[in-house]
C-alpha positions in Angstrom: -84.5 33.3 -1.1 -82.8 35.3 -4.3 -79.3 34.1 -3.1 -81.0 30.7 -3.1 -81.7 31.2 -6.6 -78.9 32.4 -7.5 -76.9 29.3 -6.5 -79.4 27.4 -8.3 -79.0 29.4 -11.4 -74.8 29.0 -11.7 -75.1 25.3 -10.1 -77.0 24.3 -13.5 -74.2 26.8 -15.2 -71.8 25.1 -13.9 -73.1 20.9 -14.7 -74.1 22.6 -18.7 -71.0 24.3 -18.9 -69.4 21.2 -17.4 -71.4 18.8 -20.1 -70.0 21.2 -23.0 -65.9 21.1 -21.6 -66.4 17.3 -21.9 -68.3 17.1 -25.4 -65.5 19.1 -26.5 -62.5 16.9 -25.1 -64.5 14.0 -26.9 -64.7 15.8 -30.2 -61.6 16.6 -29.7 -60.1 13.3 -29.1 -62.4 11.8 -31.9 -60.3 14.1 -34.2 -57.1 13.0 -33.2 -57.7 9.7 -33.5 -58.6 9.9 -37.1 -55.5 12.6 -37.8 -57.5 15.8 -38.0 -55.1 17.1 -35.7 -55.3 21.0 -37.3 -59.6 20.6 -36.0 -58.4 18.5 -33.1 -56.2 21.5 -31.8 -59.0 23.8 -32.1 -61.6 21.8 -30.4 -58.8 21.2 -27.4 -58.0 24.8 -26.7 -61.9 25.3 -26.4 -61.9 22.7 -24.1 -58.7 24.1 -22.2 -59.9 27.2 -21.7 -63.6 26.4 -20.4 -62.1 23.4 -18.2 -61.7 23.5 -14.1 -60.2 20.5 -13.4 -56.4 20.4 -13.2 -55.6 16.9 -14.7 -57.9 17.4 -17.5 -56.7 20.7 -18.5 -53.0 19.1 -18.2 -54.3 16.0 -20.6 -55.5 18.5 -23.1 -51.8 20.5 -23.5 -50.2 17.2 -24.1 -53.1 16.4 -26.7 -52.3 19.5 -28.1 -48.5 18.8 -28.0 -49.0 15.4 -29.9 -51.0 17.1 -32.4 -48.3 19.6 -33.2 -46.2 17.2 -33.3 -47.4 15.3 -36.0 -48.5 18.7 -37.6 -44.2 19.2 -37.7 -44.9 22.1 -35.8 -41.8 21.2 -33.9 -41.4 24.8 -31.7 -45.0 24.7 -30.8 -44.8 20.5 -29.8 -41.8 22.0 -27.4 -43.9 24.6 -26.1 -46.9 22.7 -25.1 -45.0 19.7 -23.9 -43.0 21.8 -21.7 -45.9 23.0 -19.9 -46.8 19.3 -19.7 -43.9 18.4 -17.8 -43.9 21.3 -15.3 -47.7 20.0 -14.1 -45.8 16.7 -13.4 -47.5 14.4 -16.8 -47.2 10.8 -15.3 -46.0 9.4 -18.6 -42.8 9.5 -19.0 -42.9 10.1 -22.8 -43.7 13.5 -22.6 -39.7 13.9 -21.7 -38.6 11.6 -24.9 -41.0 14.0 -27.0 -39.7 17.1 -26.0 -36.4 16.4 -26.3 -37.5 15.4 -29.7 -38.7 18.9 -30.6 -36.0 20.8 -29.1 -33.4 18.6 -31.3 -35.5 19.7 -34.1 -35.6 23.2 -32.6 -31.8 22.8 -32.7 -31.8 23.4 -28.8 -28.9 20.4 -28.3 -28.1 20.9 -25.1 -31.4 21.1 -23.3 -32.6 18.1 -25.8 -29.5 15.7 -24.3 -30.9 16.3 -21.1 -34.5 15.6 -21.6 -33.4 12.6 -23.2 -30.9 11.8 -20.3 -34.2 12.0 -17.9 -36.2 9.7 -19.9 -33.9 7.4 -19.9 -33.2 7.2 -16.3 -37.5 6.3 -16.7 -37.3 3.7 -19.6 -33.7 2.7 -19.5 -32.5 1.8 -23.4 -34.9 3.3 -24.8 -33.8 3.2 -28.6 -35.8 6.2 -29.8 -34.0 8.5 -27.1 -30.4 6.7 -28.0 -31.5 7.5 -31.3 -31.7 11.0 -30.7 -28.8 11.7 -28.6 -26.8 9.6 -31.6 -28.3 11.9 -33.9 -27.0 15.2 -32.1 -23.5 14.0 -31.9 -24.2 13.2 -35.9 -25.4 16.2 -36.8 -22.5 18.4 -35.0 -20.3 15.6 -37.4 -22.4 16.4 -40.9 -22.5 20.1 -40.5 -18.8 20.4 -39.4 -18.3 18.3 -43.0 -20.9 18.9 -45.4 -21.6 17.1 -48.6 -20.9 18.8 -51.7 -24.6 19.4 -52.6 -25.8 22.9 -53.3 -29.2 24.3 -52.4 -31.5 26.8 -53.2 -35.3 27.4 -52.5 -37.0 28.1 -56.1 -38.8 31.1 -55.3 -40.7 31.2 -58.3 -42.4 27.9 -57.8 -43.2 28.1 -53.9 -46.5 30.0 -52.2 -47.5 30.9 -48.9 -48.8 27.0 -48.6 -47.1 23.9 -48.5 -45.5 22.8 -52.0 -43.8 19.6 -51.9 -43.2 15.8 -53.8 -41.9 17.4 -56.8 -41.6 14.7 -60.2 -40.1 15.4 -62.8 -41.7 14.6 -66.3 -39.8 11.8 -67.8 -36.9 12.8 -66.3 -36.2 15.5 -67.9 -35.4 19.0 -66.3 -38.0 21.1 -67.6 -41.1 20.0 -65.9 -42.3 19.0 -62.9 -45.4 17.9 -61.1 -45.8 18.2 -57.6 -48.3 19.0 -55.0 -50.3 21.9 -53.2 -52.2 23.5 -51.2 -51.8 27.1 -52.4 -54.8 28.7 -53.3 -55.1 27.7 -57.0 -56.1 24.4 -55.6 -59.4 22.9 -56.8 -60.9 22.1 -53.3 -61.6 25.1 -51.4 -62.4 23.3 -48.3 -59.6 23.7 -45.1 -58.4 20.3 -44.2 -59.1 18.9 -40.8 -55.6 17.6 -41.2 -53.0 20.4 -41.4 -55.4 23.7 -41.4 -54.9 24.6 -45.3 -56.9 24.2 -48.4 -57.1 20.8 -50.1 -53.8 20.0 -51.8 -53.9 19.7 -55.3 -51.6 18.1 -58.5 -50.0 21.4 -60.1 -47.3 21.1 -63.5 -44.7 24.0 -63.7 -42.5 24.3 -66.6 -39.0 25.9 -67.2 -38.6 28.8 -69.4 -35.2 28.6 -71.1 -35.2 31.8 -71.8 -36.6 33.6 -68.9 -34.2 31.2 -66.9 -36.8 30.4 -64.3 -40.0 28.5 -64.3 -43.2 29.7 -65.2 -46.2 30.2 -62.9 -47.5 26.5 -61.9 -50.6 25.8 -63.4 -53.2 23.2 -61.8 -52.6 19.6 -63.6 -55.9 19.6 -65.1 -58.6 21.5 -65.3 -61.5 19.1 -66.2 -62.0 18.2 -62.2 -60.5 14.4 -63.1 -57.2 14.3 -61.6 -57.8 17.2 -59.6 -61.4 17.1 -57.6 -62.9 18.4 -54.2 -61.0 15.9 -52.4 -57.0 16.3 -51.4 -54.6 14.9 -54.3 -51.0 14.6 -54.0 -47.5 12.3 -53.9 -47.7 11.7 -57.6 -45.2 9.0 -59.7 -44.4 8.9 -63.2 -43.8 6.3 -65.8 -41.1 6.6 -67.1 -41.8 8.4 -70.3 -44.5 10.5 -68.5 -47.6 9.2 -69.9 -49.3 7.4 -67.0 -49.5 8.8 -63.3 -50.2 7.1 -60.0 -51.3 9.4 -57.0 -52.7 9.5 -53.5 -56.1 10.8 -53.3 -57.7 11.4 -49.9 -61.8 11.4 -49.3 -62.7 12.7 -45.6 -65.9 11.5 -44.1 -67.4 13.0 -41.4 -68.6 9.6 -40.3 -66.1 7.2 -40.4 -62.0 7.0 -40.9 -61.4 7.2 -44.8 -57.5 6.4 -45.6 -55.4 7.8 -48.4 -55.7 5.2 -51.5 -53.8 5.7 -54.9 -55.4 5.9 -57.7 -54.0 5.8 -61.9 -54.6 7.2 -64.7 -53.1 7.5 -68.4 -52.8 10.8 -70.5 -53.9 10.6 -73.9 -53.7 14.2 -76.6 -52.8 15.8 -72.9 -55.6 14.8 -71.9 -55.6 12.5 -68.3 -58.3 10.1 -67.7 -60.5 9.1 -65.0 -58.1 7.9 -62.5 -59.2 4.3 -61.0 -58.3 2.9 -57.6 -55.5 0.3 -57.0 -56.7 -2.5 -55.3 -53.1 -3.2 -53.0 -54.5 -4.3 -49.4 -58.2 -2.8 -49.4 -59.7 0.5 -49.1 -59.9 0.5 -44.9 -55.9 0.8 -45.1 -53.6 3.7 -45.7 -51.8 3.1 -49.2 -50.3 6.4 -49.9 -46.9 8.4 -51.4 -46.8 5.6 -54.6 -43.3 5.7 -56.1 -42.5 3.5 -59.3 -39.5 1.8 -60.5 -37.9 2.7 -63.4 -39.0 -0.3 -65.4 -42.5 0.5 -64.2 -42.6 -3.1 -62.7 -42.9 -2.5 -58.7 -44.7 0.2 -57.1 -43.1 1.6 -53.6 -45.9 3.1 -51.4 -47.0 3.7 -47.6 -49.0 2.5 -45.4 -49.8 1.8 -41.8 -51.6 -1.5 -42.5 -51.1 -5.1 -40.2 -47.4 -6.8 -40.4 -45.2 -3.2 -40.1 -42.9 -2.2 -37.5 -44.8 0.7 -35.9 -45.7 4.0 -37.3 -46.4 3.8 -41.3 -43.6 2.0 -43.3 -42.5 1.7 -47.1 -44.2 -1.3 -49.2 -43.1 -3.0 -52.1 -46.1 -4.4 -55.1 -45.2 -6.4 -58.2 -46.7 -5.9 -61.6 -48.4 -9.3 -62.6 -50.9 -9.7 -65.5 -51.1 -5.7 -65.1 -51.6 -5.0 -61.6 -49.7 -4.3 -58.7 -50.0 -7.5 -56.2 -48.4 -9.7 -53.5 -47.0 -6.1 -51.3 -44.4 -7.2 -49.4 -42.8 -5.0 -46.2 -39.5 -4.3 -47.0 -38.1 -5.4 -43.4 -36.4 -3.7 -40.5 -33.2 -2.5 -42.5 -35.7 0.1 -43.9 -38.9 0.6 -41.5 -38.9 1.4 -37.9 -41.0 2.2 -35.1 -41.7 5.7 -36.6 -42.6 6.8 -39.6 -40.8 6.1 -43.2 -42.5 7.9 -46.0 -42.3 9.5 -49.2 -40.1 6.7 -51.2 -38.2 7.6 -54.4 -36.1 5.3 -56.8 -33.9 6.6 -58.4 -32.8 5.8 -62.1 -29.8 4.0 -60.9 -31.8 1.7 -58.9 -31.3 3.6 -55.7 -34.0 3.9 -53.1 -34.9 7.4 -51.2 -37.1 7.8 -48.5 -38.0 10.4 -45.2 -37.7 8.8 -41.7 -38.1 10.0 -38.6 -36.3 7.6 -36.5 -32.9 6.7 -38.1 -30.8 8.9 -36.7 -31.3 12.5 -38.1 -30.9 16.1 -38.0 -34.3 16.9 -37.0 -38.0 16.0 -37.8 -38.4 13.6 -41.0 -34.5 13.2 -42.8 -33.7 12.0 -46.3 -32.0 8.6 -46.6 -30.4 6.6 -49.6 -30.6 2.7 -49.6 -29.1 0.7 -51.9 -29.1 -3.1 -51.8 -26.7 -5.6 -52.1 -26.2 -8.9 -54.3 -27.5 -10.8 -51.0 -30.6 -8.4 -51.2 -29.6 -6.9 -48.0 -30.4 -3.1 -47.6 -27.7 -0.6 -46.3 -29.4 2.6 -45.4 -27.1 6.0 -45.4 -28.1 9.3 -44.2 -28.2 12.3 -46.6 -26.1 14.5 -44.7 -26.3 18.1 -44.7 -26.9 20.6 -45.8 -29.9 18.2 -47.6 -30.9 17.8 -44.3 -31.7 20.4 -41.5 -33.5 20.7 -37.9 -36.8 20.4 -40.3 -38.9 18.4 -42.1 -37.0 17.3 -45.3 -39.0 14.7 -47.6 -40.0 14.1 -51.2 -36.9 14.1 -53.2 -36.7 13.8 -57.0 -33.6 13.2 -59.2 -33.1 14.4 -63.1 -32.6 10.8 -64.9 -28.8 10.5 -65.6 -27.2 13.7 -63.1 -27.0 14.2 -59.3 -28.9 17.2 -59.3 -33.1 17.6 -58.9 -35.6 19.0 -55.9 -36.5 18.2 -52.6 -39.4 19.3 -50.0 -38.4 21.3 -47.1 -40.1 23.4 -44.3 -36.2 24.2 -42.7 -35.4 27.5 -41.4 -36.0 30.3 -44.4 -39.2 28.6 -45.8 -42.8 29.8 -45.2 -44.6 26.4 -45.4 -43.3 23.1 -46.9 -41.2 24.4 -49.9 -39.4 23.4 -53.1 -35.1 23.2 -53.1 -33.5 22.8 -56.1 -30.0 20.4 -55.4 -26.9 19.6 -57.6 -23.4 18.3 -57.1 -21.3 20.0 -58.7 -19.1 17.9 -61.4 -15.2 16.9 -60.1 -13.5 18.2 -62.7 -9.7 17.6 -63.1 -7.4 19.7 -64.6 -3.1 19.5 -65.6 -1.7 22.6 -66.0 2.5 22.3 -66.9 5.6 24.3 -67.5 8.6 23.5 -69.2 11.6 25.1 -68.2 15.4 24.6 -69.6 16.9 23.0 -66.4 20.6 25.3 -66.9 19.6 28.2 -67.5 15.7 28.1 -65.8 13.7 29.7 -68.6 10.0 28.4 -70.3 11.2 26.6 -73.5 8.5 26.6 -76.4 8.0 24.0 -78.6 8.8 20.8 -76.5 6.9 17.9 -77.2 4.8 16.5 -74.4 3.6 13.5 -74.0 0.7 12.4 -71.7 -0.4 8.8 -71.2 -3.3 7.5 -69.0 -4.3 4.2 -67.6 -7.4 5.0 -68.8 -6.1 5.0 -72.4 -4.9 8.5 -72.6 -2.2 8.7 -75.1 -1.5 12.4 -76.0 1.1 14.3 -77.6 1.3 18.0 -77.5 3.6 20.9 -78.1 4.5 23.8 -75.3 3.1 27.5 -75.9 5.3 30.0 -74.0 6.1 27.3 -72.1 3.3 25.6 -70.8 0.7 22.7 -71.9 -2.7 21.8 -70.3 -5.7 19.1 -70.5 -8.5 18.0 -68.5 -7.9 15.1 -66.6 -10.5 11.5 -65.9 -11.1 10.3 -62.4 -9.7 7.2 -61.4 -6.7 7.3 -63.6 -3.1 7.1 -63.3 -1.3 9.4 -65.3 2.6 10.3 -66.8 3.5 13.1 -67.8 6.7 13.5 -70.1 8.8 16.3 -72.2 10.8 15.7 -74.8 12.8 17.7 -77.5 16.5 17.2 -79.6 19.1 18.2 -77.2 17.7 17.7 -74.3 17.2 15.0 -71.5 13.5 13.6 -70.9 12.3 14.8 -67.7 8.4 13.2 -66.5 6.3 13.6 -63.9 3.8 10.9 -61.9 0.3 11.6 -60.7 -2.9 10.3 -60.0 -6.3 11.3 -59.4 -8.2 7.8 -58.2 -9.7 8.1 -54.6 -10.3 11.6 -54.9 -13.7 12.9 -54.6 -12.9 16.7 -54.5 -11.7 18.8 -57.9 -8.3 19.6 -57.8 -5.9 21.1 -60.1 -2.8 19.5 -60.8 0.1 21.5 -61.3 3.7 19.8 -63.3 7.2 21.3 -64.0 9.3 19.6 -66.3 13.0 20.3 -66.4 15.0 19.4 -69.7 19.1 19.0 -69.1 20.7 20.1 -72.1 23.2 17.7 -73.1 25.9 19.4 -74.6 27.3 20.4 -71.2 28.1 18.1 -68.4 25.6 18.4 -65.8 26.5 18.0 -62.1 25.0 15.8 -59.6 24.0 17.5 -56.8 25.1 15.5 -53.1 27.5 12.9 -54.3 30.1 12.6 -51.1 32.8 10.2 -50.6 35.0 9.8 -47.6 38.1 11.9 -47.1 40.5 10.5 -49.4 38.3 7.7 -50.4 36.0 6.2 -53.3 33.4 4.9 -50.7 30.1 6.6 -51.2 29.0 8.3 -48.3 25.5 7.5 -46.9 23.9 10.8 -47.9 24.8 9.8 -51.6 22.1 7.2 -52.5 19.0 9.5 -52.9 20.9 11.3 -55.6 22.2 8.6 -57.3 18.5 7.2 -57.0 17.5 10.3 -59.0 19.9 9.6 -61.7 18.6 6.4 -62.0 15.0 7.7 -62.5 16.9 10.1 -65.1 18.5 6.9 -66.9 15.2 5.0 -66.9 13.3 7.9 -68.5 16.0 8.6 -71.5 16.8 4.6 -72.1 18.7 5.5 -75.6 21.4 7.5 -73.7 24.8 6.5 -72.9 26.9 8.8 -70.5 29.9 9.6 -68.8 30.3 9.7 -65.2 32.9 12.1 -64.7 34.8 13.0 -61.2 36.8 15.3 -60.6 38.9 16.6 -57.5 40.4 20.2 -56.0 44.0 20.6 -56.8 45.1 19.9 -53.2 47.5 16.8 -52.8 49.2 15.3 -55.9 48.4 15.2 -59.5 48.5 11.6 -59.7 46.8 11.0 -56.5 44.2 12.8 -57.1 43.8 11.3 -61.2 44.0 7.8 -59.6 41.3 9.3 -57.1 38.9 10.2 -59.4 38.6 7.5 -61.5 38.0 5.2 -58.4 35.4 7.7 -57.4 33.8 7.3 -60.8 33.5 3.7 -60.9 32.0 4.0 -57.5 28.8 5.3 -59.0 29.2 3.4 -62.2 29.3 0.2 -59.8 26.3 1.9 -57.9 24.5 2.4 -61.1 25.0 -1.4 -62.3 24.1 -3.0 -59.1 20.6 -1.2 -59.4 19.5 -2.6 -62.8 21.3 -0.2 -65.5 22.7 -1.7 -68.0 27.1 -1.1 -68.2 26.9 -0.9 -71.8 25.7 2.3 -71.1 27.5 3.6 -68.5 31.7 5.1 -68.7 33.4 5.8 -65.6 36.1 8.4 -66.1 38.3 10.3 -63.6 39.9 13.7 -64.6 41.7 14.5 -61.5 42.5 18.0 -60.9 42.2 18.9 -64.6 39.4 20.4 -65.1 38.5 23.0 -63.1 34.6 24.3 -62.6 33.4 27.2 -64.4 31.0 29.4 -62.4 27.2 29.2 -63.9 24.7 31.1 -62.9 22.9 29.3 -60.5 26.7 29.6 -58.8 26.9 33.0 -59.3 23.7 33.8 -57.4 24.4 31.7 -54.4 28.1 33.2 -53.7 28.6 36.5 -54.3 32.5 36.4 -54.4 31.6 34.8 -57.9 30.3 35.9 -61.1 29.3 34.2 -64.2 31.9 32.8 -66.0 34.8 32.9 -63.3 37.2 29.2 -63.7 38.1 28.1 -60.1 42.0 27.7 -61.2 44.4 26.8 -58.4 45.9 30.3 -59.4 42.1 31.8 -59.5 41.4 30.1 -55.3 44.6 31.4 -54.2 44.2 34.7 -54.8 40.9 34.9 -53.2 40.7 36.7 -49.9 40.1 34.5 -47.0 40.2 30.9 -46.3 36.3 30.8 -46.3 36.3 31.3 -49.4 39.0 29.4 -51.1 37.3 26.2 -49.0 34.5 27.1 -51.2 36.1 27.1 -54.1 37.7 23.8 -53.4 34.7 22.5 -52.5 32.7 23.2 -55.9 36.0 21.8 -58.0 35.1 18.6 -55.8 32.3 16.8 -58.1 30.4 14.5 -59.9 28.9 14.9 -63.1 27.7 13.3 -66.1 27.4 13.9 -69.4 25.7 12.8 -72.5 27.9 10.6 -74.9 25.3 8.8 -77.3 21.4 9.0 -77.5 21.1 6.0 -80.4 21.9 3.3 -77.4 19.7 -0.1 -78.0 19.1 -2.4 -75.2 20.2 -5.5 -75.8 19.8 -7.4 -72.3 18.5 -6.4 -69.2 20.8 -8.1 -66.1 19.0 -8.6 -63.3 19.8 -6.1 -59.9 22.2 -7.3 -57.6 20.9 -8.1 -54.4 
């Protein structure tokens, strides 16, 4: 009879304890529904742990996992979905949603084939193409990242989440942004995310500490700031008026975000009013203003989106924000887009967590065409990471400002600091004395841009240097008394990386005859060889670049064969390149072919010197001088450097006075 009771006794145990599991899952699930997902964890793993029944328990973990997930808890999503899967979940999306949160885990390998298993459930699935897209993406942005440098500011972040940073009219030294750290005026935990009550705080930058101060709540009169969860501020554009998202949670019934304004007058802000946009039973959160003031950007969830919560355009008329208008499929997606930005430059910036990404929620820039069609570009890395990145800001007129992160490193949602470093340009030259190779001082240089540019300047020890404009075409040319103009061509449009430019000018002088490097002919012959043209080529360049010179092309022969063979020879030889010269545009009245035969043997330099050993400085390559040199190598040498072309300088007052067209 007491074992009777007994089962008695744990049989009504059992049906109360039963009656409390499901009370609990209902809670539970009542949370959820209204996005109180930090409670609706809570009440689940109550649930979990008190319930018997295998498929309950089983639907309670992938509650859990859901919640996580759109907590941005991405590791604990993977954790609790996993466990999911192994007790066999019938719906297939538990395999897209981990996969999803071991991409954002950075777990690639075993995210490609969870997505590869849903997709042999719901073939074409675009969220799970999305996400295999976006791992081959982000192997490309973090092999080749933008330019942008980042830094958490340590100063300005807590323990809590700190994120949608503003700045003040643009300017760089203040902000407003919001929080949840413990300065926050409501001291209740939200049922949403587990923290205290975010809060508007303003945080200024102390020039000479180098740093920002301590944020300070934005007011502390309770009217911007109240018992209820402020945050996702905009800014006129000089500052003076604000429009926020405020968000009242009732116990009884599901109370969406709404945005209120309000106006600050003697630093004082007033009591903020609501925004009538589409009615206070829909979400209208994250406002984001124009930089006219006229449209107002926000989110929301309401009837005629495409799936999660979307971005949402208003119109100022008659002083209020009407006729919102969706801005279309370019933009919103299934999932979420939030947290819109427009930047000074018209630019739109939002967070999305569907175009293809890095990880959880990834910044994206939009601009719009003259058709009003939207192109939509991911941020790249390293803005974006395996984490949550949202709620950018820009300082009005530079690429540089703040973003919201919770990526590997921060303790909550945190605030980065961003900038692009400037593409700076810079020409650094040397002159040198082409003969004898040394600096020369003093030489006038001349730089002229197709930007306008039109510089002279004078060498120091040598050298000369500017900064440079992108997009511009520049030349670069010396000139002094004595001397041949040498220039130099460069350019820095298309470039998008800094680079310095680095120029060497060589000035002939022109009281020797300078030779022309590779000008052949065939044995016995005037006819150029083939090898010939690129340094004639270069002598026209010379020509064109000192157009007041008239010159002498001058050929001369070794001693071998006879002395009026070899006069008759030359001067063929000359008028070969004179001919040469002519034929490619150069005027004849500046040009004197001459042929000197055997005559005038080569006198060693000292460029000569250093490449043959068997000659010094000075040394006149005589036919007496070659024949009494040692071997036949040698004396072929010899011969060989008596063999020449060279010019030299005979006026520098020529005029043009027609310009005959090249023969073709």
């Amino acid at each position: 009879m007491r074992g009777f009771s007994w089962i008695i006794i744990l049989l009504i145990f059992t049906i109360l304890s039963s009656c409390t599991t499901a009370k609990l899952g209902r809670v539970a699930l009542s949370s959820q529904e209204i996005g109180e997902y930090h409670k609706a964890i809570e009440k689940y793993r109550k649930a979990n742990r008190k319930e018997n029944d295998r498929e309950k328990r089983m639907e309670y973990t992938y509650a859990i996992a859901e919640c996580y997930r759109h907590l941005g808890q991405y590791e604990m999503a993977a954790l609790y979905y996993r466990n999911t899967i192994r007790r066999s979940h019938p719906d297939p999306k538990a395999l897209l949603w981990y996969a999803e949160m071991l991409r954002a885990s950075q777990r690639y390998e075993e995210a490609l084939e969870n997505y590869r298993l849903y997709l042999e459930e719901a073939p074409g699935d675009q969220r799970a193409l999305n996400g295999m897209e976006s791992i081959r993406l982000t192997q490309l942005w973090t092999a080749s990242p933008t330019k942008h440098i980042i830094n958490p500011i340590k100063e300005l972040n807590s323990r809590e989440s700190d994120f949608s940073p503003v700045f003040v009219g643009g300017r760089d030294n203040e902000i407003i942004f919001t929080s949840t750290r413990k300065a926050a005026t409501g001291k209740r935990k939200s049922m949403i995310h587990g923290q205290m009550f975010a809060d508007l705080f303003r945080a200024q930058y102390n020039v000479q500490r180098q740093k920002w101060d301590t944020p300070q709540p934005l007011d502390q009169n309770f009217i911007v700031n109240t018992a209820e969860e402020e945050g996702a501020a905009t800014l006129s554009g000089i500052g003076d008026q604000m429009i926020f998202t405020r968000s009242a949670y009732e116990k009884t019934r599901n109370s969406p975000p709404q945005v209120f304004a309000t106006s600050q007058v003697r630093g004082t802000w007033a009591e903020p009013n609501r925004l009538e946009i589409l009615g206070d039973s829909i979400m209208v959160a994250h406002p984001a203003l124009s930089p006219d003031g006229s449209k107002l950007y926000f989110v929301s969830d309401g009837p005629g989106g495409y799936g999660g919560k979307d971005i949402w355009v208003a119109e100022k008329s008659g002083g209020f924000f009407a006729n919102p208008v969706n801005l279309g499929q370019a933009i919103n997606t299934p999932g979420d887009e939030m947290f819109p930005y427009v930047r000074d430059n018209g630019e739109l910036y939002f967070a999305s967590n569907y175009h293809p990404g890095m990880g959880g929620f990834d910044i994206f820039r939009a601009t719009k065409d003259d058709n009003g069609n939207w192109t939509v570009e991911n941020m790249g890395y390293p803005v974006n990471s395996a984490g949550d990145d949202f709620g950018i800001a820009f300082i009005n007129g530079r690429n540089e400002g703040m973003f919201s992160s919770n990526r590997k490193g921060s303790r909550s949602d945190d605030l980065y600091s961003f900038f692009v470093p400037p593409t700076i340009f810079q020409l650094a030259g040397e002159v040198y004395n082409k003969e004898t190779n040394t600096v020369m001082d003093g030489v006038t240089v001349r730089i002229i841009g197709t930007d306008g540019t039109n510089l002279r300047m004078r060498t120091q020890n040598g050298k000369f240097q500017m900064k440079l404009q992108p997009e511009t075409e520049y030349i670069v040319a010396g000139f002094r008394e004595g001397y041949l103009i040498d220039k130099a061509g460069f350019t820095t449009e298309g470039l998008t990386d800094s680079k310095d430019f680095k120029v060497e000018l060589y000035l002939t002088p022109t009281e020797n005859p300078v030779n022309l490097e590779n000008i052949n002919y065939a044995f016995g012959s005037a006819d150029l060889m083939p090898e010939s043209i690129a340094a004639l080529d270069t002598l026209i360049e010379l020509l064109q670049a000192n157009p007041t010179i008239t010159i002498e092309l001058m050929a001369h022969t070794d001693h071998v064969g006879s002395e009026q063979f070899n006069f008759e020879l030359s001067q063929r030889r000359a008028q070969s390149v004179v001919n040469y010269l002519i034929e490619k545009g150069i005027n004849p009245g500046r040009l004197v072919a001459k042929g000197y035969g055997e005559t005038w043997p080569k006198t060693v330099t000292r460029e000569i010197a250093a490449r043959y050993d068997f000659l010094k400085r000075g040394d006149i390559l005589t036919e007496d001088f070659i024949n009494k040199l040692p071997d036949e190598e040698k004396k072929q040498i010899a011969q060989g450097l008596n063999r020449r072309t060279e010019f030299r300088v005979l006026r520098t007052d020529y005029i043009e006075t027609f310009s005959p067209e090249p023969q073709r």
